[in-house]
C-alpha positions as CSV (number, residue, x, y, z in Angstrom):
1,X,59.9,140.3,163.6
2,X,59.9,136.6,163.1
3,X,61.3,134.2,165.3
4,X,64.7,133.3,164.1
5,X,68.4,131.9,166.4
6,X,70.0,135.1,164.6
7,X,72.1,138.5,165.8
8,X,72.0,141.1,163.9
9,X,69.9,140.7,160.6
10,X,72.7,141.7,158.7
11,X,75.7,139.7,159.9
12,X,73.6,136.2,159.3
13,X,75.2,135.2,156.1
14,X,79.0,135.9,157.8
15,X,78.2,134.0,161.2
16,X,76.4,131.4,159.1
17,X,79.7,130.7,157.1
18,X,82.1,131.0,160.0
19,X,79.9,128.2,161.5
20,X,80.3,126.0,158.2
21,X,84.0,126.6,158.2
22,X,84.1,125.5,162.0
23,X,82.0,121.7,161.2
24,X,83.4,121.2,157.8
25,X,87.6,119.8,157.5
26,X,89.5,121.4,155.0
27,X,87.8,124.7,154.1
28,X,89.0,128.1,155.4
29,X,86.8,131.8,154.9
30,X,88.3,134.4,153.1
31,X,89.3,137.1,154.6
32,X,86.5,140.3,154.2
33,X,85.1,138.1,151.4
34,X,81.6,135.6,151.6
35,X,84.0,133.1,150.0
36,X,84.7,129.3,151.5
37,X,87.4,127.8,149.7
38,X,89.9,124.6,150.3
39,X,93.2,126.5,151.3
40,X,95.1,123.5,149.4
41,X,94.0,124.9,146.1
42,X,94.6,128.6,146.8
43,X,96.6,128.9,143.8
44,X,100.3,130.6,144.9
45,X,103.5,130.8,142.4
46,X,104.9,127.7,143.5
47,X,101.9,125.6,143.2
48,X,100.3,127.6,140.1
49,X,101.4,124.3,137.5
50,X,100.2,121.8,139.9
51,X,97.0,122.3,141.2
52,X,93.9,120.7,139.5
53,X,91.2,122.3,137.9
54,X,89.0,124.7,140.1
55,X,85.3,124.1,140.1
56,X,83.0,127.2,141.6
57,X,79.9,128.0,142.4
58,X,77.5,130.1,144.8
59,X,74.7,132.6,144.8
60,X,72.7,134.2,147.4
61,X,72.6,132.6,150.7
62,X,69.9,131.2,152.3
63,X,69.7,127.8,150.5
64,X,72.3,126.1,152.9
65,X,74.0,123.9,152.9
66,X,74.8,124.8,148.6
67,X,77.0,126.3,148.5
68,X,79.5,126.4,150.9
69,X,78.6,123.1,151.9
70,X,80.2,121.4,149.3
71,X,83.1,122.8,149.5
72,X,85.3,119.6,149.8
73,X,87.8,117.0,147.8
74,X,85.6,115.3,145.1
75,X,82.9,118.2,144.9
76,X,83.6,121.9,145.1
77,X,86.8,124.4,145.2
78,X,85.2,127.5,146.4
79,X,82.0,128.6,146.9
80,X,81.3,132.3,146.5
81,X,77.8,133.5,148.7
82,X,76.0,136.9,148.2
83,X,73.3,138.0,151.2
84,X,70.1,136.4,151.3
85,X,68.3,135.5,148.4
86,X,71.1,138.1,146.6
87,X,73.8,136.9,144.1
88,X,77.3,138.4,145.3
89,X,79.0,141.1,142.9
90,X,81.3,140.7,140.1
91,X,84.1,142.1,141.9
92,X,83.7,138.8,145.0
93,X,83.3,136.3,142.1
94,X,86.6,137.1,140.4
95,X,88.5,137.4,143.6
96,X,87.0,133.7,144.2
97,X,87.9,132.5,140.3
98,X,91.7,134.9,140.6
99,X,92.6,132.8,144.2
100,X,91.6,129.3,142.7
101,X,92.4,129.6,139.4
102,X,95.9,127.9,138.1
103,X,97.6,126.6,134.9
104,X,94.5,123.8,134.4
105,X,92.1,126.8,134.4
106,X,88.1,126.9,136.2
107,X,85.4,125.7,135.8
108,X,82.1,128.1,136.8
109,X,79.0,126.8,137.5
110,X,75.6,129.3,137.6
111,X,72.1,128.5,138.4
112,X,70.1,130.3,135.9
113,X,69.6,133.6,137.4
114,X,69.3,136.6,136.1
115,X,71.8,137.8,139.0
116,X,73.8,134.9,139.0
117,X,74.4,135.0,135.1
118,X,75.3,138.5,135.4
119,X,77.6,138.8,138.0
120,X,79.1,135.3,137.6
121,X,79.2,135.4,133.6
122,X,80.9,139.0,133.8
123,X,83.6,137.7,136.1
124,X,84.8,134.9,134.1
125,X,84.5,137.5,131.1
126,X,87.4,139.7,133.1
127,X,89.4,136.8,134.6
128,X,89.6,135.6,130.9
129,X,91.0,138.9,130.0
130,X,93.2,138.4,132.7
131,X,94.7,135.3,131.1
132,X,92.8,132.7,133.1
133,X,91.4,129.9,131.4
134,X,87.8,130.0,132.4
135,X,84.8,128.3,131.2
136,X,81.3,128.5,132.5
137,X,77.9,126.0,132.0
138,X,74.7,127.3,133.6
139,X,71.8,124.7,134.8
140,X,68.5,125.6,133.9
141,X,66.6,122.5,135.2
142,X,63.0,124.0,136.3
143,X,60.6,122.1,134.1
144,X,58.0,124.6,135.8
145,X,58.7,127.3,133.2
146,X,58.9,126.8,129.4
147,X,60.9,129.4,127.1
148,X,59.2,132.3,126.0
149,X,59.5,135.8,125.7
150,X,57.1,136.4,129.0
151,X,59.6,135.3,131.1
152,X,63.8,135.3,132.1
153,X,63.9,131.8,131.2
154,X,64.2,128.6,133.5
155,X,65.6,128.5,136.5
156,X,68.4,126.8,138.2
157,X,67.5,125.0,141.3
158,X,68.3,121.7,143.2
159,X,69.9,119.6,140.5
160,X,72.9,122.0,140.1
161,X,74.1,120.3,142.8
162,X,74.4,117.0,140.5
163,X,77.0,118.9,138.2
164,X,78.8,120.2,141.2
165,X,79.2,116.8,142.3
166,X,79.7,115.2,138.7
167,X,82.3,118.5,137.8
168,X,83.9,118.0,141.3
169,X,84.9,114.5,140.9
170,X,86.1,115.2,137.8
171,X,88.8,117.7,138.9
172,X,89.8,115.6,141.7
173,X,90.7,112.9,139.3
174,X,92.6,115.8,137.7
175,X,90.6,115.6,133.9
176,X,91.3,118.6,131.8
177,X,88.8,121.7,131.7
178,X,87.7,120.8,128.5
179,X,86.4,117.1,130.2
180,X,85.0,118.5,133.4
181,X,83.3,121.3,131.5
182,X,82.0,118.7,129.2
183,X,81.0,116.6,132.4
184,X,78.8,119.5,133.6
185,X,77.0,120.1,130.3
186,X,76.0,117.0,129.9
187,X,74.6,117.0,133.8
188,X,72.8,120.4,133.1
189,X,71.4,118.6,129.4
190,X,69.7,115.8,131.3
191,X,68.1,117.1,134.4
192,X,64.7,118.3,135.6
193,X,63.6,119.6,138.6
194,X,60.5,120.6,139.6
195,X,59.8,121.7,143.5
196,X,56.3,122.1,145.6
197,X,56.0,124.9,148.5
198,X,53.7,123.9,151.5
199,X,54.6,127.5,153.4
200,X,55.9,130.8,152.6
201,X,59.6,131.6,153.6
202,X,60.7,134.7,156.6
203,X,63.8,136.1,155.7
204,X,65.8,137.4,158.6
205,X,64.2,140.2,159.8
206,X,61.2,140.1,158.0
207,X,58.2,140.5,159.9
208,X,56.6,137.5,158.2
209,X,56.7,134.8,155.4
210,X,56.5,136.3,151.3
211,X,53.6,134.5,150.5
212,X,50.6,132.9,153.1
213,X,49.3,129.5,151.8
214,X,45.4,128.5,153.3
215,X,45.8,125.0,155.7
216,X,45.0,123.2,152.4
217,X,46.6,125.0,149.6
218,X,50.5,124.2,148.4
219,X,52.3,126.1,145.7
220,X,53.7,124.1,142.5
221,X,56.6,125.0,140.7
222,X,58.5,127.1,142.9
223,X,62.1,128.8,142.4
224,X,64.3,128.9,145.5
225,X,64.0,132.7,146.6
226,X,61.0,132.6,148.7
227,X,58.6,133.4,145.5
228,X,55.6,131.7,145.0
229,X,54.5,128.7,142.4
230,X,53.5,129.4,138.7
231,X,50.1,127.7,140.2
232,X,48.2,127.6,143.6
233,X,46.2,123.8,143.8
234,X,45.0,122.2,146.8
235,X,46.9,119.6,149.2
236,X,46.5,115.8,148.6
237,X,47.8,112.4,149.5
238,X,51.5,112.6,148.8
239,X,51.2,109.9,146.5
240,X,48.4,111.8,144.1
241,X,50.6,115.2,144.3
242,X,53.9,113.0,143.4
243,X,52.4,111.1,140.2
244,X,51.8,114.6,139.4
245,X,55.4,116.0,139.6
246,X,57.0,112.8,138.2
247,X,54.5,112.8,135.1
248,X,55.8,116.5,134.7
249,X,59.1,115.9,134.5
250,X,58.9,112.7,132.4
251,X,57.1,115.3,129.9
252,X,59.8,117.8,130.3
253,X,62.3,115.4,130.0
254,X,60.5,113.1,127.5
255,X,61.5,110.2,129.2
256,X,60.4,106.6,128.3
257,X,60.7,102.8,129.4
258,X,64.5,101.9,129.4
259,X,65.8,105.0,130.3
260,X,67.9,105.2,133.1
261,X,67.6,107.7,135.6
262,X,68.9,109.2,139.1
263,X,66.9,110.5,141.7
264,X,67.6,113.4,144.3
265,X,64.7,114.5,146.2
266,X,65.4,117.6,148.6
267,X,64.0,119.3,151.6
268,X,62.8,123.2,150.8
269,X,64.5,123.6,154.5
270,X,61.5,122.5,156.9
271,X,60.1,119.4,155.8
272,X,61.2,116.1,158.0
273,X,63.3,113.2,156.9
274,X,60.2,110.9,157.4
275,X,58.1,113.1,155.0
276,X,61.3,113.1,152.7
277,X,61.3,109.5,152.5
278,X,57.8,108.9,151.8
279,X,58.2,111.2,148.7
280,X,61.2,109.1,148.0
281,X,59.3,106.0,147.8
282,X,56.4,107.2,145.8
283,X,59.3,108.9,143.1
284,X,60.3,105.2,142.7
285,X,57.0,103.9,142.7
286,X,56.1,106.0,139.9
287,X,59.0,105.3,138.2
288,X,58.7,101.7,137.8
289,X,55.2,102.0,137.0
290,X,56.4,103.5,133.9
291,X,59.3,100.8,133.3
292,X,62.1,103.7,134.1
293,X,64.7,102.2,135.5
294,X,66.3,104.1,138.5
295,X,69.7,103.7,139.5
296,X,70.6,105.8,142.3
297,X,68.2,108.0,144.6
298,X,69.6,110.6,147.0
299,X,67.7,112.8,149.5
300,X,68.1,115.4,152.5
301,X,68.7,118.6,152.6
302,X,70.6,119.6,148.9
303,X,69.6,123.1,148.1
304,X,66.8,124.8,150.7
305,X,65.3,127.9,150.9
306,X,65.3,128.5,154.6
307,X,62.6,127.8,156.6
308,X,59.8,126.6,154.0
309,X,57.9,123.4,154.0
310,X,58.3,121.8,150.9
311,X,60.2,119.2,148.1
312,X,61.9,119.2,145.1
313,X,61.9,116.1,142.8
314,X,65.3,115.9,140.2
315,X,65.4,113.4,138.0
316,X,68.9,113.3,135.4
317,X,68.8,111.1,133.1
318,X,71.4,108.7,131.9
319,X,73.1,108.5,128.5
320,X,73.2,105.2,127.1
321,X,76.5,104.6,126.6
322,X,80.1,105.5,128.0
323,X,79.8,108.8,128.8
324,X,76.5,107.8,131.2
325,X,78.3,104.6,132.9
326,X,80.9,107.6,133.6
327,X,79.0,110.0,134.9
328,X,77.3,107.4,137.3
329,X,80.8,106.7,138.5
330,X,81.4,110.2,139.0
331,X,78.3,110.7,141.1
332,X,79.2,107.6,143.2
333,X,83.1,108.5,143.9
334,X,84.1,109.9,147.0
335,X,83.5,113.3,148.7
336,X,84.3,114.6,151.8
337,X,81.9,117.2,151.8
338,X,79.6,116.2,154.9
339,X,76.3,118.0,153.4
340,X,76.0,115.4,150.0
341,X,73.6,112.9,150.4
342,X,75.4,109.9,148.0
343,X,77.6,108.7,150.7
344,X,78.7,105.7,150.9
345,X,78.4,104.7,147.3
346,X,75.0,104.4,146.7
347,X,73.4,100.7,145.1
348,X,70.9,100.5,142.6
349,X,68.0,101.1,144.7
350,X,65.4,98.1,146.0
351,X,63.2,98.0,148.7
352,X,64.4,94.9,150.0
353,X,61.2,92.7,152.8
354,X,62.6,90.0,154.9
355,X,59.6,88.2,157.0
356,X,59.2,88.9,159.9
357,X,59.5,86.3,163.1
358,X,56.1,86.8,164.3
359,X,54.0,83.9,166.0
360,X,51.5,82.5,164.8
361,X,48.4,82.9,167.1
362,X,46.9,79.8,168.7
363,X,43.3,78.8,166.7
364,X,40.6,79.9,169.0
365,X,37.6,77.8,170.6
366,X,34.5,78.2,168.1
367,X,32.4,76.1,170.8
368,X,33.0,78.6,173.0
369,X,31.8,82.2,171.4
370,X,30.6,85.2,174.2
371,X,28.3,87.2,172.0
372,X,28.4,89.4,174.7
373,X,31.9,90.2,174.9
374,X,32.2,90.9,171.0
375,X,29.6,93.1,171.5
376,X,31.6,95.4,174.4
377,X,34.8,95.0,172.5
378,X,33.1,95.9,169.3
379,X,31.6,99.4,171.1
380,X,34.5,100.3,172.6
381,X,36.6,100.3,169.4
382,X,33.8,102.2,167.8
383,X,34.0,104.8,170.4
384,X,37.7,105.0,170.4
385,X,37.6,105.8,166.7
386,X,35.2,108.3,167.6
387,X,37.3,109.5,169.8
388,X,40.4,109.9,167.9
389,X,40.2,113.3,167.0
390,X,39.5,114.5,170.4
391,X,42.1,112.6,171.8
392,X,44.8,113.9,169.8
393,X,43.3,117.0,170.6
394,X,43.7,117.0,174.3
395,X,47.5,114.9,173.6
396,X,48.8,117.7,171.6
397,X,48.2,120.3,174.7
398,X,49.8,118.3,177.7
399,X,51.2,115.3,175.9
400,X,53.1,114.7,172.4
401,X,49.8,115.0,170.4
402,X,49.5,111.2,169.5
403,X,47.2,109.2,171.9
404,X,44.1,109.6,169.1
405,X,46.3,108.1,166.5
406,X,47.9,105.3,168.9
407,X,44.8,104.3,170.4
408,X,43.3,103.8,166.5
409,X,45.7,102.2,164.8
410,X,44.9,99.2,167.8
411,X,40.7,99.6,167.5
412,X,41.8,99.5,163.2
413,X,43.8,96.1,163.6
414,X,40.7,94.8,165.1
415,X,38.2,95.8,162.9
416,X,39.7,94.4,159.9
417,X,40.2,91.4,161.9
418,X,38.0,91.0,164.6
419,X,37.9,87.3,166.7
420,X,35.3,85.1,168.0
421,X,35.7,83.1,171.0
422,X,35.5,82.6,174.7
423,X,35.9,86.4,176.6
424,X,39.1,85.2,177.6
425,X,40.3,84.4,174.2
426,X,38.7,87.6,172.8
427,X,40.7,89.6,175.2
428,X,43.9,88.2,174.9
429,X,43.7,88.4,170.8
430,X,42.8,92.2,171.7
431,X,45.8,92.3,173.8
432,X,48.0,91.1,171.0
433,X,46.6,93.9,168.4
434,X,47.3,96.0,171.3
435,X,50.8,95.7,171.9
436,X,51.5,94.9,168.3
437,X,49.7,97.9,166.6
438,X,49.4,100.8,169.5
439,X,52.5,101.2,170.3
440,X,54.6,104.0,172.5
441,X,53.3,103.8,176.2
442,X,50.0,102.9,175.9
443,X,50.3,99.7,173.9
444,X,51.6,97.6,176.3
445,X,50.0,99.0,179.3
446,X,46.5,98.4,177.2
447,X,48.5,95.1,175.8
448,X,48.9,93.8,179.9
449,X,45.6,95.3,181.3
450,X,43.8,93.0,178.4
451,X,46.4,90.1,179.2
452,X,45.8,90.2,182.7
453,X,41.8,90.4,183.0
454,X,41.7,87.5,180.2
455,X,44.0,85.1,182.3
456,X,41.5,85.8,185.7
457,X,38.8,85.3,183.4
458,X,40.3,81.7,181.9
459,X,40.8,80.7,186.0
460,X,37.1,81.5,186.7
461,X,36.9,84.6,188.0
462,X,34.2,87.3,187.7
463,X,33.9,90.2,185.0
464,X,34.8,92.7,188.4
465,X,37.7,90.8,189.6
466,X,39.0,90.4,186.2
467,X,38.8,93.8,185.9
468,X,40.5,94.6,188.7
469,X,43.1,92.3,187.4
470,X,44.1,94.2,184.4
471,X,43.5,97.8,186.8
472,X,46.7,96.3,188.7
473,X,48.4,94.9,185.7
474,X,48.7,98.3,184.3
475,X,49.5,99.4,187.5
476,X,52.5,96.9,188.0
477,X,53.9,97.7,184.4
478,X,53.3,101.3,184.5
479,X,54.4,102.2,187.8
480,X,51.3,104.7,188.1
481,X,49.2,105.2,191.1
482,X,46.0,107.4,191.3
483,X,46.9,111.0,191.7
484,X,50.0,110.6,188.9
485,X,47.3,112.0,186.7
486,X,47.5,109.2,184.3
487,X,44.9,106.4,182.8
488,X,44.8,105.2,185.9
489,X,43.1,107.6,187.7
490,X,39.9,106.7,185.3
491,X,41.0,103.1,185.6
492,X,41.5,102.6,189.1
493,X,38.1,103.9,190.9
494,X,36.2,102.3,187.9
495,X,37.5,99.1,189.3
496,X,36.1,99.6,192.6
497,X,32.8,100.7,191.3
498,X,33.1,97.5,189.6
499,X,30.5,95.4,192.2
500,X,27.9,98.1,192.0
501,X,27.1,97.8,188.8
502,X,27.8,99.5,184.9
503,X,26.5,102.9,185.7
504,X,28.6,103.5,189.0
505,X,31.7,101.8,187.0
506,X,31.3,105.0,184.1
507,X,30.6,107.5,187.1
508,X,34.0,106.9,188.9
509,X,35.7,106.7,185.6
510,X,34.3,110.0,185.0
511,X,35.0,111.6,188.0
512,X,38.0,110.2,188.3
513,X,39.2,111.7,184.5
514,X,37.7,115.2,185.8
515,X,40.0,114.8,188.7
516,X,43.0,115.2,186.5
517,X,42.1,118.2,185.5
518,X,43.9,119.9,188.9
519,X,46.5,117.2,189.1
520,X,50.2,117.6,188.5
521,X,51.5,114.8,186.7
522,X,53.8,112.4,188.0
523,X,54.2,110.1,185.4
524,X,54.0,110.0,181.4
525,X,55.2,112.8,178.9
526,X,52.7,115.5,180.9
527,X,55.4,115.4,183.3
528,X,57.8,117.3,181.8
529,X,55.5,120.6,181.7
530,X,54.8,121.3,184.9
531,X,52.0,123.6,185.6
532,X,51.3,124.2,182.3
533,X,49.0,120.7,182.3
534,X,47.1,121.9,185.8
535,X,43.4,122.6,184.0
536,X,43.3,120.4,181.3
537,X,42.1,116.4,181.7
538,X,44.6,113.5,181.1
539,X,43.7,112.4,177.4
540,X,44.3,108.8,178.6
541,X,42.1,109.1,181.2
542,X,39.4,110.7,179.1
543,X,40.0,108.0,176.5
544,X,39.1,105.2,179.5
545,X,35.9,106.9,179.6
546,X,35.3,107.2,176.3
547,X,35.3,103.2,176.1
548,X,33.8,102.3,179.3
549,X,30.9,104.4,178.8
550,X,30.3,102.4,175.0
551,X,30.8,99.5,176.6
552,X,28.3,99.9,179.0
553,X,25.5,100.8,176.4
554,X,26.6,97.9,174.3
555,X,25.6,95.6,177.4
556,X,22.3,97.6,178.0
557,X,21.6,96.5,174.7
């Protein structure tokens, strides 16, 4: 069975929605129902002519936090939830739309399933009999599937949560049923999603994910039930794979210059904010490209489908009139459901750069080149790009996996920009790139080390002594001594070697690096494991190998 923070398998939808009720104010669980609802508008005979219109929603679990989530003022009544990946009975969803319903009627909203449309379109077909005034608008907004014959039709997936949003604020501002409906089918008119899978999904108490995708391969089109794409294509830049998904829905949705447009982008349940957001900016880079002008742009997690990697792109367009300006307002009003992404009120999104206070760098001494240095800086930024894969390597298994990375970003800065000067003034320009452009811990122990061997070289002092220098620079900043099973034990005995020439300097580096290998560590993120570091070398002592040992050919030659 896959590894999941459950019980039993089939009690996960229950807990799940006790734990909702628990984080989110105002919403109670029915009692032996999957139903979260805002016990203000359970409708009672006294309250029956007072209470606003009810908006409703739900479907199978497993794409939290819709639905229950947004149960709240400004967005959803009740939210009824079926099992995983199951729409609940007809039975559940008229219990939900007979406890909500009073004298200004309901409003249900279905994602185009055939389950949901069943269960949800037979309910309102009874509680109409009933006497309740019911209407329903279903959101097909999956531009991945076209009408035809050969399939159930498209699919309703993240940008239902739009009209819940648009319907719900509606009904708090107490509009009739015949407006909020209205509201929500001109929502479900205007959208398009389309979403992209980068991993299968593991139900609860499956043994393993629907669908395996190679390291390379991502699914396109998805629904939100674990099934795969309507095609298989490779992985690229996210830039390349978002033109893509924008140009589809612009397509679909035949949109054009002028138009006006809002943007949700959602998490399929496992993909990061910062992965989020770079979708996000390429969305509204490809949206200006093409002179569509985007309004609002939401993202997080909207509608998931547990634990798959992926992203859906919605885009809703606008009407060009009253009736848009409306909705907009609608989408920007108040909610207090904590899962919707909007708040506070969002602005018409820029990407706003300020300068920043950087200073300039004094001009350097042309009279006073060192071929010689430029040539041992220049090898050991070749090496460390070399390098960088290995590195990361060795990071990721007693360390947090980004020393490869860190270390190239800092050998980059300098090739695309690389100095001429005295040593001294090559060293401390490598020592800015350093603590500029490395970053985390070892930018500024690289960023002193540099600093302090070029200031004993500007006094007079000799390539070993300045050496030794930055050794005990990155010794006074880093609070490291050899043994800690850190750079320094490459670092420190290299030092010493220093007077007896290149090939003893690489030697003790090397030994030194080797030595880590039985070391507990005493200082860095390594600490934290224990013994599970004990047989494996310190990357950043390996990495002070790496570059000694180039620089040391580079001077041989």
């Amino acid at each position: 069975m896959a590894k999941k923070l459950i019980n039993d398998p089939r009690n996960v939808v229950r807990e799940s929605l006790e734990g909702l009720v628990l984080t989110q104010p105002g919403t109670a669980l029915m009692k032996d129902r999957l139903i979260v609802v805002r016990p203000e508008q359970v409708v009672t005979a006294d309250n029956r002519s007072s209470v606003p219109v009810a908006v409703i929603s739900g479907g199978g679990a497993g794409h939290e936090p819709a639905h229950a989530g947004y149960v709240a003022a400004g967005m959803l009544t009740a939210a009824v939830s079926g099992e995983v990946f199951s729409s609940p009975s007809v039975d559940v969803v008229l219990d939900c739309i007979r406890a909500v319903t009073g004298d200004a009627g309901c409003l249900v909203v279905v994602k185009s399933y055939t389950g949901d449309r069943l269960n949800f379109g037979l309910a309102a077909e009874l509680a109409r009999a009933e006497g309740l005034k019911v209407e329903v608008v279903v959101v097909a907004d999956d531009v991945a599937i076209t009408e035809s014959d050969a399939n159930a039709g498209r699919r309703g997936l993240a940008g239902t949560v739009l009209a819940h949003k648009s319907a719900g604020a509606a009904a708090h501002a107490r509009r009739s049923l015949e407006e909020v409906a209205a509201i929500a089918r001109t929502v479900s008119a205007g959208l398009g999603t389309i979403g992209v899978g980068l991993s299968g999904v593991t139900v609860p108490g499956a043994s393993g994910p629907g669908f395996t995708l190679g390291e390379d391969e991502i699914e396109v089109g998805l629904g939100i039930h674990g099934e795969p794409g309507v095609r298989r294509e490779k992985l690229r830049p996210a830039d390349e794979l978002v033109a893509e998904l924008v140009q589809l829905l612009i397509t679909d949705r035949q949109l054009g210059a002028g138009d006006r447009v809002v943007a949700l982008i959602g998490s399929a349940g496992a993909t990061p904010p910062m992965e989020l957001s770079i979708v996000t900016r390429a969305v509204a880079a490809q949206l200006a490209a093409r002179g569509i002008d985007l309004v609002r742009v939401w993202q997080g997690l909207v509608m998931t489908s547990l634990d798959m990697a992926g992203v859906s792109i919605t885009l809703l367009r606008l009407p060009d009139d009253e009736i848009g300006s409306d909705l907009l307002a609608l989408l920007d009003a108040p909610t207090a459901s904590r899962a919707w992404p909007g708040r506070p009120p969002g602005a018409i999104p820029h990407l706003q750069l300020v300068p920043a206070p950087g200073v300039v760098p004094e001009p350097l001494d042309a009279t006073g080149h060192d071929p010689v240095v430029r040539a041992a800086i220049d090898a050991a930024i070749r090496a460390v790009l070399d390098q960088e894969e290995e590195l990361t390597r060795l990071d990721q298994v007693v360390g947090d996996g980004d020393l490869g990375t860190a270390l190239a970003r800092g050998a980059r800065a300098w090739a695309a920009q690389p100095v001429d000067g005295s040593g001294a003034e090559q060293l401390r320009r490598l020592s800015e790139y350093a603590r500029r452009d490395i970053g985390g811990t070892s930018g500024p122990l690289y960023a002193v080390g540099l600093l302090r061997a070029a200031e004993s070289l500007a006094s007079g002092a000799s390539w070993p002594d300045a050496f030794a220098a930055g050794v005990d620079g990155v010794r006074d900043l880093g609070g490291a001594s050899v043994g800690d099973r850190t750079m320094v034990d490459a670092l420190q005995p290299a030092a010493e070697a220093a007077p007896d020439g290149l090939d003893a300097v690489v030697d003790a580096a090397q030994r030194g690096a080797d030595s880590t290998r039985a070391l507990r560590a005493r200082r860095g993120r390594s600490s934290y494991l224990g013994d599970r570091v004990e047989g494996h070398p310190d990357p950043g002592a390996v990495a002070v190998t790496a570059w000694l040992a180039a620089v040391r050919d580079a001077l041989r030659r």
